[in-house]
N, C-alpha and C positions, 0 to 999 in steps of 0.2 A: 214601302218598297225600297229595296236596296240599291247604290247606285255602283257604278266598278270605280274600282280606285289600279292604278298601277304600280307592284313592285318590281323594283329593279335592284343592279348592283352594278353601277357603271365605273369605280374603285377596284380596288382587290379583290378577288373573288373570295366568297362566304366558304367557311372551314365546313367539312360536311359534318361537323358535328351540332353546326347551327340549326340544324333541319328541324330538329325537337321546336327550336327555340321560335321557328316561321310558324311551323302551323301553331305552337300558343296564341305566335300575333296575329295570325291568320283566323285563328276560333274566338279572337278578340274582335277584334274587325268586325268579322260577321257581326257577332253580338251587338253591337255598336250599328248594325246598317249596311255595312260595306259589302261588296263583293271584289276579293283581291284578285287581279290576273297577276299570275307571276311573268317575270323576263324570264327566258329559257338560257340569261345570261347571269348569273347566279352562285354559280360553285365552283372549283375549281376543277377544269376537265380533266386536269392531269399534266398539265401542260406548267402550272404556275398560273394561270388565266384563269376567267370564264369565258374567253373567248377575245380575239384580236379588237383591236381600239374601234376597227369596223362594225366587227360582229357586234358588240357593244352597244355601240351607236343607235346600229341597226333595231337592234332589240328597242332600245329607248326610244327609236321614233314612232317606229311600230305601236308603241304605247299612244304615243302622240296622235297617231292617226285612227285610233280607235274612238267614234264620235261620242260612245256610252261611258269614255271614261273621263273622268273630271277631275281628278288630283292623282300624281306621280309622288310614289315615295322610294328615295334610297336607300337601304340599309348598312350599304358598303362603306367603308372609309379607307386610307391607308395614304396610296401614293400614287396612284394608276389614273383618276380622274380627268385628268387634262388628253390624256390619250385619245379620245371620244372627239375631244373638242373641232377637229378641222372635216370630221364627218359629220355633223350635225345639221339638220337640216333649216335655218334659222328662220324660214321664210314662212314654213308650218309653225314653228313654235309661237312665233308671232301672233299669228290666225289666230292661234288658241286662245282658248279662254280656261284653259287648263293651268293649274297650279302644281308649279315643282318640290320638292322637299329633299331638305339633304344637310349633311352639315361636317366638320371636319374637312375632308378632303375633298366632298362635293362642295367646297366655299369657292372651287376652279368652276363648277359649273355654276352653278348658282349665280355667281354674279357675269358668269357668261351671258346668259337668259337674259340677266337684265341690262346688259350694256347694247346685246345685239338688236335685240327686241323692244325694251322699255318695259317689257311687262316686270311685275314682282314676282318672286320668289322666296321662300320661307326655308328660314335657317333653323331647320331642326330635326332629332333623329326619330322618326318615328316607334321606333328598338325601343324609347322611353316607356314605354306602356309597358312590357316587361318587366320591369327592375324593381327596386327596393319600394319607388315612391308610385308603382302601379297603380294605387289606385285613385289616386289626387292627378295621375297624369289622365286616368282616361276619363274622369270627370272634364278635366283642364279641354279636353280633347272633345269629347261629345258635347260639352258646352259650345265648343269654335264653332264645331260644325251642325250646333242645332241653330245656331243665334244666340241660343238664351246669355251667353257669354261670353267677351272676347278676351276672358282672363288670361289665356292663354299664351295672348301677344303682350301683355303685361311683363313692361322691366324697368320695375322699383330702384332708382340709385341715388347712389350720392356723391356730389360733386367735390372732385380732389383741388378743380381749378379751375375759379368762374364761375358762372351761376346761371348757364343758360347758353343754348345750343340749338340750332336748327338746322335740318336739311336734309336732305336726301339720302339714305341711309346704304353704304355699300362697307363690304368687306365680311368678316369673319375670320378664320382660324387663318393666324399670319405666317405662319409657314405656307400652307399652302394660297391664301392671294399672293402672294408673292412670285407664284409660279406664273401670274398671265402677265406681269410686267414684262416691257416691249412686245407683248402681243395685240392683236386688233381686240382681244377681248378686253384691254387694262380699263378700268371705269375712269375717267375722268375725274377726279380729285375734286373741281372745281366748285365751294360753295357747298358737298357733301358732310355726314359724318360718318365716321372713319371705325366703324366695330371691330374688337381687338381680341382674341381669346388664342390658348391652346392648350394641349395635353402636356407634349415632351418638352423639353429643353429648358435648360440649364440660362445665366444669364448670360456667358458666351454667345449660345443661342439667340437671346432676344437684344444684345446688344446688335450683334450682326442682323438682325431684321431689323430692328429701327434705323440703323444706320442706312440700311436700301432703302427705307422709306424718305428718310431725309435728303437720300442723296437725288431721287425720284421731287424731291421739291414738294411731296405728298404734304408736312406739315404747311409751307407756305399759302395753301392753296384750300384746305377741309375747315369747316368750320367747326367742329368739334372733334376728340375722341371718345367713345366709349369703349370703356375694357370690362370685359369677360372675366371669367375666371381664366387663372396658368395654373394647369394642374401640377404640375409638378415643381413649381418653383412654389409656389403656397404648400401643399404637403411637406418638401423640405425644409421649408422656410429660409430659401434662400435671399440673401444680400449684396448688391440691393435688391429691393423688391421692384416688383413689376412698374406700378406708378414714377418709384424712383428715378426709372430708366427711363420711361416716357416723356415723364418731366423734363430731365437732361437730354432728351433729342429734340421734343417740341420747344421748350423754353417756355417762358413766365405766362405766354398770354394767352395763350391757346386752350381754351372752354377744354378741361377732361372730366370726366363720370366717370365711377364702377357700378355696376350691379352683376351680384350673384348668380343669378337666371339664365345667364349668356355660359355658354360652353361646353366640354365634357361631363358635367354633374349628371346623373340621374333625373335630379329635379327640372332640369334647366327646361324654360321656358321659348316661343318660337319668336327670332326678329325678321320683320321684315323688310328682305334687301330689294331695294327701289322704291320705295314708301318714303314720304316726307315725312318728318319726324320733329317735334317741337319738344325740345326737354329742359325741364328749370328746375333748380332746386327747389322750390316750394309746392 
C-alpha cells in the first residue's frame, strides 16, 4: 500500500520547464510506493514567485497537517527560503512525526525545524533520483525507506585534523545557514558539529563566510567540522582550497573531516541535521 509523501517548493519557484522533470519523479515515487501530493506552490505564477512568503508557508503546512502524509520533500533551491520562516507554524511541526527534506537553500529551513522543534531533518535533494547516478540513488532511497538499508545516511570521510568528533549535527550549504544568524532560528553552536558544503563562490566568498562564522564565536564553541563538497572552487581548482581556509579560521585543534557525499553532486548522499553524530577516523 502506498503512503503520501509531500512536494513542495518553499525557494524559488520551479522553471515551467521542470514539469517534464516532476512527473518522471513523480512516476518514480509511485514506483517505489509513494503517493506524491504536490504544493499548488511550485512554479512560478508570473510574478517571479510561486506565491508570497505566506502563500508558501501556507502550502507547507497544509502539507504538515495532512495526517496520511509522512515525509516532506523540496525540490526548490536558490535564495527565497527564509521568506517562509516567520509564517511557520512550529507548534504543528513539532507534533509531527513527519520528516522534512531539502537541501541548498532549504539548509534556512531545515535547521529551522530543528532549533524550533528539536526534531531532525534531512539534508538532501530529492531531484537526485533523476540524474546521472539514478539508479544507485533510488536503490540508496528504497533501501532507507524499506529498512533493508540505511546506506543512505552513510558519509564515508577522512580527517584533515584530528581524529574524532562528536555531536550534534547542524548546518549545511554556508551561504545560506548564514542567513539565520541573529535570528531566533540560529542553532546553538554549543558542543555541535558544524556541516560545511556549497555550489557558487569563489575563495573571496568562503573567506567572508568563515570569517562571519568566526566572528559568531561558531569555531570556539562546535566540536567538530565536516566539509562537503565546494563545487566550484574544486571544479576550478581554486587556491587556497577550501580545507586551507578552514584551517586558517578554525586553527590547529579543531576535529575537521571531508567527505564527498555531502553537497551539490548528483551522487550526494542524506545528513542528518539534529542527529548525534560520532565520527573517527577508523
Amino acid at each position: 500500500m502506498s503512503h503520501k509523501i509531500g512536494i513542495t517548493a518553499c525557494s524559488n519557484p520551479m522553471h515551467p520547464s521542470f514539469s517534464a522533470d516532476l512527473a518522471r519523479l513523480c512516476q518514480i515515487l509511485r514506483e517505489l510506493g509513494f503517493d506524491p501530493v504536490l504544493s499548488p506552490c511550485l512554479y512560478d505564477n508570473g510574478s517571479g514567485f510561486s506565491g508570497t512568503g505566506a502563500e508558501r508557508a501556507d502550502a507547507f503546512m497544509n502539507l504538515y497537517c495532512d495526517p496520511e502524509i509522512t515525509d516532506i520533500f523540496d525540490v526548490s533551491g536558490g535564495d527565497m527560503a527564509n521568506e517562509v520562516l516567520p509564517y511557520l507554524d512550529f507548534s504543528v511541526i513539532a507534533a509531527s512525526s513527519k520528516r522534512f527534506w531539502g537541501y541548498s537553500d532549504l539548509t534556512t529551513i531545515v535547521n529551522a525545524v530543528t532549533t524550533a522543534t528539536g526534531n531532525e531533518s534531512m539534508l538532501y535533494q530529492v531531484r537526485n533520483l533523476l540524474y546521472d547516478h539514478s539508479t544507485e540513488q533510488i536503490t540508496l532511497f528504497q533501501n532507507a525507506f524499506s529498512g533493508q538499508s540505511p546506506s543512505l545516511f552513510d558519509l564515508p570521510c577522512t580527517f584533515l585534523q584530528g581524529d574524532h568528533m562528536e555531536g550534534v549535527m547542524i548546518g549545511g550549504n554556508i551561504r545560506c545557514f548564514l542567513k539565520l544568524a541573529g535570528t531566533d532560528f540560529q542553532p546553538d553552536f554549543r558542543g555541535k558539529i558544524l556541516l560545511l558544503e556549497a555550489m557558487g563562490g569563489g575563495v573571496p566568498q568562503m573567506v567572508t563566510f568563515l570569517s562571519q562564522l568566526k566572528m559568531m564565536h561558531a569555531f570556539e564553541q562546535i566540536n567538530g567540522i565536516l566539509l562537503g563538497t565546494f563545487s566550484q572552487m574544486e571544479r576550478d581548482q581554486l587556491t587556497p582550497d577550501m580545507p586551507q581556509l578552514v584551517r586558517q579560521a578554525a586553527g590547529p585543534d579543531l576535529p575537521i573531516a571531508r567527505t564527498p557525499y555531502i553537497g551539490h553532486g548528483t551522487d550526494a548522499h542524506a545528513a542528518v541535521i539534529g542527529k548525534f553524530y560520532q565520527i573517527s577516523s577508523d
